[in-house]
TIPADO-148761 format. One line per 2 residues: number of its first residue (from 0); their letters; for each residue x, y, z negated of N, C-alpha, C. Coordinates in steps of 0.1 Angstrom, whole numbers, plus 5000, padded with zeros to 4 digits. Example, Ala and Ser with C-alpha at 12.3 -4.5 7.8 and 13.67 -1.06 7.14 Angstrom:
// TIPADO-148761
0> AS> 5132 4943 4922 5123 4955 4922 5132 4967 4922 ~ 5128 4978 4929 5137 4989 4929 5129 5000 4921 .
//
This chain:
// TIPADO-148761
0> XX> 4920 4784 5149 4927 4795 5142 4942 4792 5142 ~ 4950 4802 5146 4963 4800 5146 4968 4806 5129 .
2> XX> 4980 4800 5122 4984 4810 5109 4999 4810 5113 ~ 5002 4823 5111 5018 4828 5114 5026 4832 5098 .
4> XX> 5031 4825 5092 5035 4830 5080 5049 4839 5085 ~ 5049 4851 5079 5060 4860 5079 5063 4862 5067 .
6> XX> 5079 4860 5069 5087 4858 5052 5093 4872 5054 ~ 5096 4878 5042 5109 4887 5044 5113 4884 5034 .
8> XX> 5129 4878 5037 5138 4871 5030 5144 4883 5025 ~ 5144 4896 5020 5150 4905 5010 5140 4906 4997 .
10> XX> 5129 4899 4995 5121 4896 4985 5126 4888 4976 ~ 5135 4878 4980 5139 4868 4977 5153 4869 4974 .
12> XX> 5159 4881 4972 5174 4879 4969 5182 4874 4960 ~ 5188 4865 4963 5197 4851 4949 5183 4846 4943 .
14> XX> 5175 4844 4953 5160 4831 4949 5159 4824 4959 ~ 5168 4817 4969 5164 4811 4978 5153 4797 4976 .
16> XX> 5160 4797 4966 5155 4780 4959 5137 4786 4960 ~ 5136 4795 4958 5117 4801 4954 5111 4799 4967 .
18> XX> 5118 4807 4978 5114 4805 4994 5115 4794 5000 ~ 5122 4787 4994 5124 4770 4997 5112 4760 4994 .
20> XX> 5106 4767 4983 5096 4762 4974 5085 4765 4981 ~ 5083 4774 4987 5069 4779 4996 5070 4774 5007 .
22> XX> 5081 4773 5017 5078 4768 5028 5076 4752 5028 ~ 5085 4747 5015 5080 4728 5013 5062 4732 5013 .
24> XX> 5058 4740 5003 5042 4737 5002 5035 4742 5010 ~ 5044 4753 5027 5031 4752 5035 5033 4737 5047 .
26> XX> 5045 4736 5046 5049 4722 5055 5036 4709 5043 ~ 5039 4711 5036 5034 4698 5032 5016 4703 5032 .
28> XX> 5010 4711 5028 4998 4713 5033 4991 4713 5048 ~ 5001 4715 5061 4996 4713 5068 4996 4700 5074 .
30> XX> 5008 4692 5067 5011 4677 5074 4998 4670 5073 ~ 4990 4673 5062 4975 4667 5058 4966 4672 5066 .
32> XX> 4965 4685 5076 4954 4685 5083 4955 4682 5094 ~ 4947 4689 5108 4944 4680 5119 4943 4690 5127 .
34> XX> 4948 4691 5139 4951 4697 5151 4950 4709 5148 ~ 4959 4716 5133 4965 4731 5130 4974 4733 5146 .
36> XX> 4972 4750 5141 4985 4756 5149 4991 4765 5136 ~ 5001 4764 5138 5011 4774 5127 5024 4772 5132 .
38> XX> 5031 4786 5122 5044 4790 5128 5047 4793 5111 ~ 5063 4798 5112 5068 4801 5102 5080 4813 5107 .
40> XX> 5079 4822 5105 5087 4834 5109 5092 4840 5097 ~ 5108 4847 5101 5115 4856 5092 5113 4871 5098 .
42> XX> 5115 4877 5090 5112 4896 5094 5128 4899 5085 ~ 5135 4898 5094 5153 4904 5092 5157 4914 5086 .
44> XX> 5146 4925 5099 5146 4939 5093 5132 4951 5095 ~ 5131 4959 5089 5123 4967 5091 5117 4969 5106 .
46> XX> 5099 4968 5108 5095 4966 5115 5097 4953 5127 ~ 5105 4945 5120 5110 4932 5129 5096 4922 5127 .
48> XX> 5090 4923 5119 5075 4919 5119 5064 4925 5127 ~ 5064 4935 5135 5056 4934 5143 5062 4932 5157 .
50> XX> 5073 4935 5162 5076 4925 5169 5072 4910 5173 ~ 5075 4905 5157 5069 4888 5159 5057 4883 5163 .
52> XX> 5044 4896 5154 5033 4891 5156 5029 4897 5170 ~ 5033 4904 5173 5031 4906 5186 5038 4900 5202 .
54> XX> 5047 4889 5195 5051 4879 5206 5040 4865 5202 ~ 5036 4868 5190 5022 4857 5187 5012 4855 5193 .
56> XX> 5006 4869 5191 5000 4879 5197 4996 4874 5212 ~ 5005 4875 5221 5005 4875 5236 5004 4853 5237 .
58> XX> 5011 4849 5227 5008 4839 5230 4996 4829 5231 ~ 4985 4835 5227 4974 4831 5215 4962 4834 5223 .
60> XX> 4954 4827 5227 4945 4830 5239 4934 4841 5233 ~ 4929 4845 5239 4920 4862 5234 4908 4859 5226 .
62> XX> 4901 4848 5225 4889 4849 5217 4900 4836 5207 ~ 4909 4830 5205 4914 4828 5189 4915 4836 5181 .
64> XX> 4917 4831 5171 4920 4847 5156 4931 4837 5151 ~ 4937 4849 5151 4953 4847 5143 4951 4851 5128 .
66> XX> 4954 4844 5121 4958 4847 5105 4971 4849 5099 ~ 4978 4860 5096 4988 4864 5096 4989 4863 5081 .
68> XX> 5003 4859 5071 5003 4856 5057 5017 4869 5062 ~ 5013 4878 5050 5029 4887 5046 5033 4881 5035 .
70> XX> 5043 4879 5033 5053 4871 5024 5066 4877 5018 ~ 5060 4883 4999 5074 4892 5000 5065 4907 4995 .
72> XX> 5070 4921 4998 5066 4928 4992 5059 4940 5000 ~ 5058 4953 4998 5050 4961 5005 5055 4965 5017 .
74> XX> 5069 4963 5019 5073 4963 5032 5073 4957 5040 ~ 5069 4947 5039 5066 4929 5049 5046 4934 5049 .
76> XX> 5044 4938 5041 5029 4941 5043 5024 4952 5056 ~ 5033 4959 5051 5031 4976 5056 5032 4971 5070 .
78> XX> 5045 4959 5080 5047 4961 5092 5040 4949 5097 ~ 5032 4941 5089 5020 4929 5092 5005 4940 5094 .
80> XX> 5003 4945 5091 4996 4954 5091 4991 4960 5102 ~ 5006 4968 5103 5007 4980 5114 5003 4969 5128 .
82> XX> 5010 4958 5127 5010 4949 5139 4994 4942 5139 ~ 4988 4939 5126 4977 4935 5129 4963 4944 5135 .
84> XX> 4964 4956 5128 4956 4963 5132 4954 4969 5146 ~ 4964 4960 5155 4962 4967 5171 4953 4953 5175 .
86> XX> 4951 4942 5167 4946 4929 5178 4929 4929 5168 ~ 4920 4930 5176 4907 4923 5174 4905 4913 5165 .
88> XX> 4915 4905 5168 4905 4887 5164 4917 4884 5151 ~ 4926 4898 5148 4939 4893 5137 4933 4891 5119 .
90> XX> 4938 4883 5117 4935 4886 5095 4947 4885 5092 ~ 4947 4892 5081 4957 4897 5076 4957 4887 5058 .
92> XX> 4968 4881 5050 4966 4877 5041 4984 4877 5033 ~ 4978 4882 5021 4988 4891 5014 4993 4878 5003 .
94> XX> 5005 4875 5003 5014 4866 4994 5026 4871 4988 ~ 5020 4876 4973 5031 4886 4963 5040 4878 4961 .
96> XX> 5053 4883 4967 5062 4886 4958 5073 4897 4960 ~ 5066 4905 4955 5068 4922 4956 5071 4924 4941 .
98> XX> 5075 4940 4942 5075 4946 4924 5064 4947 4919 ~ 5052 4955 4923 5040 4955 4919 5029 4952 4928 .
100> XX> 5025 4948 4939 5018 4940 4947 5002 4954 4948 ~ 5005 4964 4944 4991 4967 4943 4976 4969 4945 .
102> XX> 4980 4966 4961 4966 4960 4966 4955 4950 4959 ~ 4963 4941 4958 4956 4930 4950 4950 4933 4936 .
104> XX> 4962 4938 4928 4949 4944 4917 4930 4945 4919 ~ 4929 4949 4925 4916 4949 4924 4908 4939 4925 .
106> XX> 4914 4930 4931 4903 4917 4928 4907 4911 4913 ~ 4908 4917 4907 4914 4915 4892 4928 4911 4885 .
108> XX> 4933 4918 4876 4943 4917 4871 4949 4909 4867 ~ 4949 4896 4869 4954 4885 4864 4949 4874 4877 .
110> XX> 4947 4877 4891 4944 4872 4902 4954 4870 4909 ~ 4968 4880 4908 4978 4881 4916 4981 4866 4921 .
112> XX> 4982 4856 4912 4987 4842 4913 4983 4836 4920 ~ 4966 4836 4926 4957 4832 4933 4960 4832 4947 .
114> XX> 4969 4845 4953 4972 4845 4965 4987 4844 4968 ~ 4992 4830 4960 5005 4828 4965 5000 4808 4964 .
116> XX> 4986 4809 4961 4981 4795 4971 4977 4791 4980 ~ 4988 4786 4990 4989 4785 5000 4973 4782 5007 .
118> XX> 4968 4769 5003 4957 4762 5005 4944 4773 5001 ~ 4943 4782 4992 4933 4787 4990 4931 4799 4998 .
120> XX> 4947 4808 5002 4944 4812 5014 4942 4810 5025 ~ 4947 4796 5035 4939 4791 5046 4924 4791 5045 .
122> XX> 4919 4783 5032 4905 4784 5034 4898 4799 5031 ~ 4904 4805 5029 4895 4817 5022 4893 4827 5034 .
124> XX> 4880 4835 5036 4874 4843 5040 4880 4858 5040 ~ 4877 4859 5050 4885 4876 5055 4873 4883 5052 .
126> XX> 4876 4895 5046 4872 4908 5039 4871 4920 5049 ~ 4862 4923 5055 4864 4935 5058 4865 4947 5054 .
128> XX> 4875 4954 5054 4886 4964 5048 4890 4978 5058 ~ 4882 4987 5047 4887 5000 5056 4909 5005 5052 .
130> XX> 4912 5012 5065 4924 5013 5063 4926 5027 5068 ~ 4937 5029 5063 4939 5048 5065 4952 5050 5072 .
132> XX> 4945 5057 5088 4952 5064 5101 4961 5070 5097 ~ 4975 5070 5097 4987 5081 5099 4989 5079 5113 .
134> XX> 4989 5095 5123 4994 5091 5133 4991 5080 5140 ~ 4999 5073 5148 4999 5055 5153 4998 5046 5142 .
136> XX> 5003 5050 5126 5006 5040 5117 4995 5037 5108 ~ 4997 5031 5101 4977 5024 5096 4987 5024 5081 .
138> XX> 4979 5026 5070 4981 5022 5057 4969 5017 5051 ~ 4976 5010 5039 4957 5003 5036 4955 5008 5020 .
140> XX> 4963 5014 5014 4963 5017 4999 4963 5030 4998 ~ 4974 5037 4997 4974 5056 4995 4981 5062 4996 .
142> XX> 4981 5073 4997 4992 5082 5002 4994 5093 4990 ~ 5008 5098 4989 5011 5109 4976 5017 5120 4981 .
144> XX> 5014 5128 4978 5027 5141 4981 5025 5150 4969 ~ 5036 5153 4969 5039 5164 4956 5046 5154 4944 .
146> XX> 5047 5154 4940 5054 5156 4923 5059 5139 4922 ~ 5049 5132 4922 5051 5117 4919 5057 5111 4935 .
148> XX> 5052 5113 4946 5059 5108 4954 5078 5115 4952 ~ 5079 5123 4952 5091 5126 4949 5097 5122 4937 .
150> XX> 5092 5117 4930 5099 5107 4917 5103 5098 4920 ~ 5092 5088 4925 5093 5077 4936 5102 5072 4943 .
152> XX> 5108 5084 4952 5113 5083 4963 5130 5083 4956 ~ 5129 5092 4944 5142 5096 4938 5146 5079 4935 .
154> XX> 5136 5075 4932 5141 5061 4919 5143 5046 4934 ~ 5133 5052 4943 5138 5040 4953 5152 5046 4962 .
156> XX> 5155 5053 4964 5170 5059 4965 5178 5052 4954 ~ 5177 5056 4948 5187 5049 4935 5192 5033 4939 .
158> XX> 5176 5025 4938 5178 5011 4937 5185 5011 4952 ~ 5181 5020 4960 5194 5015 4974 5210 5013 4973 .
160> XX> 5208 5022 4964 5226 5024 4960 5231 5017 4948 ~ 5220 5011 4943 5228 5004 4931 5227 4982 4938 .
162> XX> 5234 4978 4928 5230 4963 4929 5215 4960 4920 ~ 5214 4948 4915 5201 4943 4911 5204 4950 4900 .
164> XX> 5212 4947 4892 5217 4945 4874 5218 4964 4871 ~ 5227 4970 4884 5228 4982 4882 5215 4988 4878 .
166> XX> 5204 4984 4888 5192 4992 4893 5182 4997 4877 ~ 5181 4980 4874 5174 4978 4861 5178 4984 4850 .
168> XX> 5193 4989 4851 5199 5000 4838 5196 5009 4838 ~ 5200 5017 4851 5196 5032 4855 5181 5037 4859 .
170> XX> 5176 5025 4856 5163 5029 4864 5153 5035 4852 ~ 5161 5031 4838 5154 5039 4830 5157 5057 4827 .
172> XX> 5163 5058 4837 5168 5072 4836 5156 5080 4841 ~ 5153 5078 4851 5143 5085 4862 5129 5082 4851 .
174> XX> 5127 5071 4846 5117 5071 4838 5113 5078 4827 ~ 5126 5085 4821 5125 5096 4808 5129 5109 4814 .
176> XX> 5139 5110 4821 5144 5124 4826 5135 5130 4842 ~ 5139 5122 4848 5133 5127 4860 5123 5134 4863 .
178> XX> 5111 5127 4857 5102 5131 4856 5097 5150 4851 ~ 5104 5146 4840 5102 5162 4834 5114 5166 4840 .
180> XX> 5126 5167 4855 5132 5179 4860 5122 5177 4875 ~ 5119 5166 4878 5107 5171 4889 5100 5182 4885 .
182> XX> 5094 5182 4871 5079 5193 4868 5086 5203 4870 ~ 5101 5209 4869 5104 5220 4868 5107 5223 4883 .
184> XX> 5106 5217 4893 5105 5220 4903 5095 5224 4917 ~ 5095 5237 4919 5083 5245 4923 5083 5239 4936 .
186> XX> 5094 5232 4941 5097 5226 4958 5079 5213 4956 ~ 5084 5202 4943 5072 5194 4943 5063 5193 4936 .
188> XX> 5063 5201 4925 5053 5201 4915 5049 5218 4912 ~ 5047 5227 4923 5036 5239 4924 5042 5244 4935 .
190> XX> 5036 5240 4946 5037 5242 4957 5023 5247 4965 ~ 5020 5258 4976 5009 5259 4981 5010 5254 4994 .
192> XX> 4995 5245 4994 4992 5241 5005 4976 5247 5013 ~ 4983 5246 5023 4966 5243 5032 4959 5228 5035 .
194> XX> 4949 5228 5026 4944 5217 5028 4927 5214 5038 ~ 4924 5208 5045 4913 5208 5048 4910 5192 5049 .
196> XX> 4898 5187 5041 4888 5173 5043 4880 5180 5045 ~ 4873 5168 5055 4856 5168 5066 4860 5183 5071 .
198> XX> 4866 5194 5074 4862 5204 5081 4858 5212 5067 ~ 4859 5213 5052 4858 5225 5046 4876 5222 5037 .
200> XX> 4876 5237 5034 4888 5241 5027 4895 5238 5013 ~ 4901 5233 5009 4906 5231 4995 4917 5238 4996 .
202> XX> 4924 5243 4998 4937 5250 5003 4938 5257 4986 ~ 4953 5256 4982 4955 5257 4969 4969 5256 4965 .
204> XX> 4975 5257 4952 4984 5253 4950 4983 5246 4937 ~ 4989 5229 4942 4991 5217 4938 5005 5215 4932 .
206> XX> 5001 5203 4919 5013 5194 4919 5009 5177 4922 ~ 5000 5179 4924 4999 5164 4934 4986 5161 4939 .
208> XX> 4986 5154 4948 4980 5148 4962 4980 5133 4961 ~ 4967 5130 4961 4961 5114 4962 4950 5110 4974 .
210> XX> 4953 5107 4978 4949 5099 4989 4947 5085 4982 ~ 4930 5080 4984 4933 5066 4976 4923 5056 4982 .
212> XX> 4924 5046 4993 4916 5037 4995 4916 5022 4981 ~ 4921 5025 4971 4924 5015 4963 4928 5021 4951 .
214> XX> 4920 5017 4935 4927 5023 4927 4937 5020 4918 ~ 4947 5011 4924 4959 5008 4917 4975 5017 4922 .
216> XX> 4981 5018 4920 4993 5025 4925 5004 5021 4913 ~ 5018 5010 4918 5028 5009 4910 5023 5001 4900 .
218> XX> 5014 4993 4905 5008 4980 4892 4998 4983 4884 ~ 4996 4998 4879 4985 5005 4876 4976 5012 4879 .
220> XX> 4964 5006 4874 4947 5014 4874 4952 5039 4875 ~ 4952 5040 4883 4953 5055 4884 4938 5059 4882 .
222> XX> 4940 5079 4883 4926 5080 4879 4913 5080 4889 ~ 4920 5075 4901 4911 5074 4916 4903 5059 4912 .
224> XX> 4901 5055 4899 4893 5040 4893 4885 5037 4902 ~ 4874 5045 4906 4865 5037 4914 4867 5037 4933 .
226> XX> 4879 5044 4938 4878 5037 4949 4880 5025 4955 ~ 4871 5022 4965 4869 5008 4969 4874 5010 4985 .
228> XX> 4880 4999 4990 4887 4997 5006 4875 4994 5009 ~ 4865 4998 5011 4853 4989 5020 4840 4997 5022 .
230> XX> 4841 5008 5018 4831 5024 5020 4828 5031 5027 ~ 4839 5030 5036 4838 5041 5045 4847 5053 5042 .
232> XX> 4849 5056 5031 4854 5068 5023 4867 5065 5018 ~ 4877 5078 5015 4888 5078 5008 4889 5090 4998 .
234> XX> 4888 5082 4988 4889 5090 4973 4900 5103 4969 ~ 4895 5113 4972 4908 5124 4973 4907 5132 4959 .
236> XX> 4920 5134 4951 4925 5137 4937 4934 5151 4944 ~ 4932 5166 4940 4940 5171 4936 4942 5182 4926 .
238> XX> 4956 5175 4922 4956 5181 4910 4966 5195 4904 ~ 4960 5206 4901 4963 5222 4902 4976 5226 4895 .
240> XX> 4986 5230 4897 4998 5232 4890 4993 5235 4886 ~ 5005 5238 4871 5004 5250 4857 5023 5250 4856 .
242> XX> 5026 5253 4841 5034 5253 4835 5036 5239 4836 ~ 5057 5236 4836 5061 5226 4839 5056 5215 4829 .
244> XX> 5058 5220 4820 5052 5206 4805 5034 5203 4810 ~ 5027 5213 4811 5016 5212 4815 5012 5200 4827 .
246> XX> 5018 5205 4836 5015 5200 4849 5026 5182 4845 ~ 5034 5178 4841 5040 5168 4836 5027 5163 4830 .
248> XX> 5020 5165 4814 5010 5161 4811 5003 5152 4822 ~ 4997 5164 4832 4984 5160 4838 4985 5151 4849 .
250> XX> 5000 5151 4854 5002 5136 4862 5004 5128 4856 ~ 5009 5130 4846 5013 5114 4834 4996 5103 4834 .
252> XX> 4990 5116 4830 4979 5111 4823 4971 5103 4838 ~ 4976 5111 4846 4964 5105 4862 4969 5092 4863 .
254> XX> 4982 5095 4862 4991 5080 4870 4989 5067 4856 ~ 4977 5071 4848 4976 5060 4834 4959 5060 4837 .
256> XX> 4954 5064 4848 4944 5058 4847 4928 5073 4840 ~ 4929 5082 4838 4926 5090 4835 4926 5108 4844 .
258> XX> 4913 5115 4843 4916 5125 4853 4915 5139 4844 ~ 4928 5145 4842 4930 5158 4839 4920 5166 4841 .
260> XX> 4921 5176 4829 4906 5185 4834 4911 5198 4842 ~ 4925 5197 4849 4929 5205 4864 4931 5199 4875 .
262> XX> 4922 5187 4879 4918 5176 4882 4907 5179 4896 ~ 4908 5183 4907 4895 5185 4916 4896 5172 4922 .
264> XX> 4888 5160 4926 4880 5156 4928 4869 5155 4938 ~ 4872 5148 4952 4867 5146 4963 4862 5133 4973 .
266> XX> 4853 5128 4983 4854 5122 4989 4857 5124 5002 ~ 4863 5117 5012 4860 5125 5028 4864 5114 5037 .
268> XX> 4861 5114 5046 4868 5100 5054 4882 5112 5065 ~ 4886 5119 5062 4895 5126 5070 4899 5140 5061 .
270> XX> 4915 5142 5063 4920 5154 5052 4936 5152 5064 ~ 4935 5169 5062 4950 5172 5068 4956 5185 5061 .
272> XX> 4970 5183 5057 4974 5187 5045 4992 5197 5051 ~ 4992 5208 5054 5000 5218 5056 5008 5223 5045 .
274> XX> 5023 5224 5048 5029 5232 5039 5041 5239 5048 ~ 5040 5250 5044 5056 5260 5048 5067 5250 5051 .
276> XX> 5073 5245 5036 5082 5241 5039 5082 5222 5035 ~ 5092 5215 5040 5088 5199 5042 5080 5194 5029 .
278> XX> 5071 5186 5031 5068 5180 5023 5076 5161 5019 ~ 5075 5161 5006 5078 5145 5004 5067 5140 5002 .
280> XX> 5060 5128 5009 5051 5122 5015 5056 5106 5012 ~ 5046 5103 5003 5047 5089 5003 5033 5081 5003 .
282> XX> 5033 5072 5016 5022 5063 5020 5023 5049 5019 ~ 5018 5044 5010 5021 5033 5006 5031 5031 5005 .
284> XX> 5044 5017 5003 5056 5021 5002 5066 5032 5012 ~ 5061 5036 5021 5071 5041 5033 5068 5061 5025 .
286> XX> 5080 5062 5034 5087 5077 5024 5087 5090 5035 ~ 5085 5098 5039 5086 5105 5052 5087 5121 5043 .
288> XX> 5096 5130 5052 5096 5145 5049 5089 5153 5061 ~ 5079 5159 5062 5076 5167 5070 5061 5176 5068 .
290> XX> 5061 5188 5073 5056 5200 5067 5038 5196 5072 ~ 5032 5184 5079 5019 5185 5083 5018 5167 5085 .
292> XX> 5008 5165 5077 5003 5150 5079 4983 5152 5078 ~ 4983 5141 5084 4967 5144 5089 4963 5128 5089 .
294> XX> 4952 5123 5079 4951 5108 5076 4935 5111 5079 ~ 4932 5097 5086 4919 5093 5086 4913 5077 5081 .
296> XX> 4899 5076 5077 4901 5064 5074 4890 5057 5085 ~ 4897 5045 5085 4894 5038 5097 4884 5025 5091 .
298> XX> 4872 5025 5091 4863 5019 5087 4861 5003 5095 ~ 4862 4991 5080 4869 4981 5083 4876 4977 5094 .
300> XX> 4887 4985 5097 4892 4980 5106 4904 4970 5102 ~ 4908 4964 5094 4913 4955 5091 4908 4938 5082 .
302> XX> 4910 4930 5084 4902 4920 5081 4915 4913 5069 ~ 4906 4914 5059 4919 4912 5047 4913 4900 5039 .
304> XX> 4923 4887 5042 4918 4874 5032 4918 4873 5016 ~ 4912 4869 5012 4905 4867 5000 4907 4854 4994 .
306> XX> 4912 4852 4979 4918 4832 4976 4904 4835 4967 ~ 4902 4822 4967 4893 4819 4957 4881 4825 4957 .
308> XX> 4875 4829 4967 4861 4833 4973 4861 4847 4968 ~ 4872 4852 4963 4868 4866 4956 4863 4876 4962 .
310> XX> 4861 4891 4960 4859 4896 4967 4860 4911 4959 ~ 4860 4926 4965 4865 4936 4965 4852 4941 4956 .
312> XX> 4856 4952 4944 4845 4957 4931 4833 4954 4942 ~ 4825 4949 4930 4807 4953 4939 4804 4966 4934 .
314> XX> 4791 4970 4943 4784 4982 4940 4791 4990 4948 ~ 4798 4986 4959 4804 4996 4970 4791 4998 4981 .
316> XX> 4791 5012 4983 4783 5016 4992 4788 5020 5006 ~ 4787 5017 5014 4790 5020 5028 4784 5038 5028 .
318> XX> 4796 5046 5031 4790 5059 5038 4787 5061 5053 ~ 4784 5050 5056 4786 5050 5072 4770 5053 5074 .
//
């Protein structure tokens, strides 16, 4: 087995000393074993990680399996991913230190720590993991449109334009205000869409769209609770405008883990979602405007390691 650790050193800003700290403990865990192969890679910039693993990739004889560590946060994930999911024999293994890491949630909430040991992820077992088609691009958590991706997007805008110290001040703005002048806006929070999963119609007018192979989003349990990455299935939430205070309510309440009683409620392994005019689309971390997106889920097609023998909720049933 080959292991390729990919850093992205913007995880780490004024923490070098932290990244310094990880790469002593994979150097010093491997000095102890015996005829390892491993590398240590930086990802500069966006998508500059699949680039790497795919100069890996080519190096790596066809029946090896590569073990790929992302290092850092959903965007060092998101382009380990995209890169892993084109090679057969690739695993993928997730090392937080991100804002909220949310994938990992589910192997329990107080686990996160588990998968920034080095040693427990070499030995630990790949998961087979369903992940969700955009186009060429693969996501492995969820997709949002309407009302909360466009909060989202407002508040990660901000942190671009601010410093660290800035970010953390103003960032409680978007937290009390934003929110209630999004509801007042008919552009993202009551908007009509044409919707179609499996081939029948939901077509309606929404203030938000859940797409959920996972039910954490932003560090917390949402009301998609029981979807599981490993079914076959992707857990679809939409939820019906009303009045702005209304419709505020009923995403507050989803994004806390609870489902509003204007709340519809679906499974499907495929949904493609139309609007007039652009939509704000957020898939996992990545941000996109445009009037038609069409996701499918791609049954384990990704192989996702596991620390400490854990493993993804039981009582998941394969729809396959």
């Amino acid at each position: 087995m080959k292991h390729v650790f990919v850093f992205d050193p913007k995880a780490f800003y004024n923490q070098q000393w932290k990244m310094d700290n990880i790469l002593d403990g994979i150097g010093q865990y491997f000095r102890t074993q015996e005829k390892v192969d491993f590398s240590v890679q930086f990802s500069r910039y966006r998508r500059n990680a699949i680039g790497i693993i795919n100069d890996e990739a080519e190096k790596t004889a066809a029946d090896e399996i590569i073990r790929i560590y992302a290092i850092g946060g959903e965007e060092v994930l998101f382009d380990c991913l995209n890169a892993s999911a084109h090679f057969p024999n690739t695993q993928l293994a997730l090392i937080p230190y991100g804002e909220s890491n949310s994938f990992l949630k589910i192997f329990g909430e107080d686990k996160a720590e588990s998968f920034k040991d080095i040693p427990s992820l070499v030995q630990g077992r790949a998961l087979p993991t369903d992940i969700i088609k955009w186009g060429i691009n693969y996501a492995l958590n969820s997709c949002y449109i309407g009302m909360d991706s466009a909060i989202s997007r407002n508040l990660k805008d901000l942190k671009s334009r601010s410093n660290k110290g800035s970010y953390l001040l103003f960032s409680i703005i978007p937290s009390f205000t934003g929110n209630f002048f999004v509801a007042f806006d008919k552009r993202s929070a009551a908007r009509d869409y044409k919707i179609t999963i499996d081939d029948s119609d939901y077509s309606g007018q929404y203030s938000l769209i859940h797409i959920a192979n996972g039910p954490y989003h932003a560090g917390k349990k949402t009301g998609a609770s029981e979807a599981v990455p490993d079914d076959g299935l992707l857990n679809i939430t939409l939820i019906r405008a009303s009045h702005p205070l209304g419709t505020l309510a009923s995403v507050s309440k989803y994004l806390n883990g609870k489902r509003p009683k204007n709340c519809l409620f679906t499974q499907g392994k495929k949904i493609s979602v139309h609007s007039d005019n652009q939509m704000c689309i957020q898939i996992d971390n990545e941000y996109v405007l445009d009037t038609d997106i069409n996701l499918n889920v791609v049954h384990h097609a990704a192989q996702i390691v596991a620390a400490e023998g854990l493993s993804y909720l039981p009582g998941s049933n394969s729809a396959l």
